[in-house]
N, C-alpha and C positions, 0 to 999 in steps of 0.2 A: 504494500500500500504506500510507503515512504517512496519507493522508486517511482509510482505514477503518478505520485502528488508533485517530487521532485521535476518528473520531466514535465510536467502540466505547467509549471512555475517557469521553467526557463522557455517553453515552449512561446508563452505569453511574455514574457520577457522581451525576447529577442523581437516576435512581433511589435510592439514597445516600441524599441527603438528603432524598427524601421518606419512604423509611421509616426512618429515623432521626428526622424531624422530626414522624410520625403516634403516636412512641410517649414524647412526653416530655409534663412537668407542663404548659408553656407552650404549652396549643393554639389554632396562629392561632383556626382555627373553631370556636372553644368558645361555650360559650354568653354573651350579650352580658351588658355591666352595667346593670343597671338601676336602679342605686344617686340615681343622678341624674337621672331622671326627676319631673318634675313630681308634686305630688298629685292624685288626680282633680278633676274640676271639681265646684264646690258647684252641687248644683241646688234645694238648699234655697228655696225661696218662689218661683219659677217654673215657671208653667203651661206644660206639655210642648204641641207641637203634635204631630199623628197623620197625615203626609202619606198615608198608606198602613197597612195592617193590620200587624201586626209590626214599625214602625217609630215611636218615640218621641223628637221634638225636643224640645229647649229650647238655648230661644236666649239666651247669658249676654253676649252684647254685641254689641250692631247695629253692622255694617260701614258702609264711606263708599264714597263714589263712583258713579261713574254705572253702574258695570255689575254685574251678579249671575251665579254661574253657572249656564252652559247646560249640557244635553247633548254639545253640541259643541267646551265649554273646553277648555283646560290649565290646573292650577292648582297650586299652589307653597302648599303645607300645612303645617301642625307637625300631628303626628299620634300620640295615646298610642291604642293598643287595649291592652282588660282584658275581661276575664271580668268577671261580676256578683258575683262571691265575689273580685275585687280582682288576681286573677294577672293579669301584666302580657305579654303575647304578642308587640306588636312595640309600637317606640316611636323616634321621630326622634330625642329625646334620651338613647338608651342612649349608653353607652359615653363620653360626657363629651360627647358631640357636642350641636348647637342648629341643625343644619340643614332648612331646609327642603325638602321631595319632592316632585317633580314625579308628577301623575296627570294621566291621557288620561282624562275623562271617558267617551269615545268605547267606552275600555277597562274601565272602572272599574263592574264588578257586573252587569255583561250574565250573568254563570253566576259558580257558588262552586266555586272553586280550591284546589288547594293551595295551604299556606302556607311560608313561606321564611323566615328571621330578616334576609334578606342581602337583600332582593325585595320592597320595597312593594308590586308589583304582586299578590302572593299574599296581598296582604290585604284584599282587596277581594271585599266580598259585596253581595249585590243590596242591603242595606240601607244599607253604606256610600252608594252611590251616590245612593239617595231619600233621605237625610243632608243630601248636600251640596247637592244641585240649588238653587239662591234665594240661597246664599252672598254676601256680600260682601267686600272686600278688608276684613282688619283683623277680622271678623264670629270670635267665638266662639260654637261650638256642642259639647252631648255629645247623640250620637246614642245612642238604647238601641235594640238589635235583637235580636228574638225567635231564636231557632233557624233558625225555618225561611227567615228573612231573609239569615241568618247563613252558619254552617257546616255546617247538620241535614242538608244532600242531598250534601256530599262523602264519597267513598268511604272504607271501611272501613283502607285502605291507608294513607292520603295523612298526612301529616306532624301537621295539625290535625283528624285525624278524631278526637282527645282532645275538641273543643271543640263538637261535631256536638249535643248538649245544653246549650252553653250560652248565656246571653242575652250580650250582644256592650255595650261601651259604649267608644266613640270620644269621644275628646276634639279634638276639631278647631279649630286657627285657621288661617286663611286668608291668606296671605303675598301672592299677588300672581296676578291672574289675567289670562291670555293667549287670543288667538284659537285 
């Protein structure tokens, strides 16, 4: 009887403080800062490459090393995404942070997803992914992606179907890439 009165107690508990804690100013999951976020990258006086239709590179500093990514990588990024009118949608450096994100190639732009503030992986569209392919360790790139590259075919539901119109521009540097 002690054990079912105990778990009743903390069961109500914990309920407690989650709705106690869903209705105050300081919301864990509120939306991120993105106060400290880098400025976009200048693409001023560099010729964009066109790997693909809807897909716009330029490349503002060549990587080193012996390997480029594949298909098949892991890669460890710093990563800003902005709309083309400057709104900023996810970014590695919100919230004071300078970490770099692991992506599965494997993963990354096969279909457009929803998008997550908490889930690099929702932010991955077939454009990010024709972005990165040719990478190098240390390589800066801003990816421009069309709509239909982008967001243009997630559903009317989904979190970033706000952005299903817009053109897409990644700021990408490449941290370290793995088999």
């Amino acid at each position: 009887m002690h054990k079912s009165l105990f778990s009743a107690v903390v069961v109500i508990s914990v309920l407690f403080l989650v709705f106690v804690s869903c209705g105050t100013e300081d919301d864990f999951f509120g939306p991120p800062d993105f106060s400290t976020v880098p400025e976009p990258y200048n693409t001023g006086g560099v010729e964009p490459v066109s790997p693909e239709e809807g897909v716009e590179v330029y490349i503002l500093e060549e990587g080193t090393g012996p390997f480029y990514l594949t298909s098949r990588d892991e890669v460890m990024l710093f990563l800003t995404l902005r709309t083309n009118e400057g709104e900023i949608i996810y970014s590695t450096f919100a919230n004071g942070f300078e970490n770099p994100v692991p992506v599965l190639m494997r993963n990354s732009g096969n279909y457009q997803n929803t998008f997550r503030q908490d889930v690099i992986q929702f932010a991955y569209t077939p454009g990010l992914r024709i972005g990165l392919l040719g990478m190098k360790e240390g390589e800066k790139r801003s990816v421009i992606v069309s709509p239909e590259k982008g967001y243009g075919n997630v559903p009317s539901g989904s979190p970033n179907a706000a952005y299903r119109e817009s053109t897409l521009i990644y700021d990408i540097r490449v941290s370290t890439i793995g088999p």
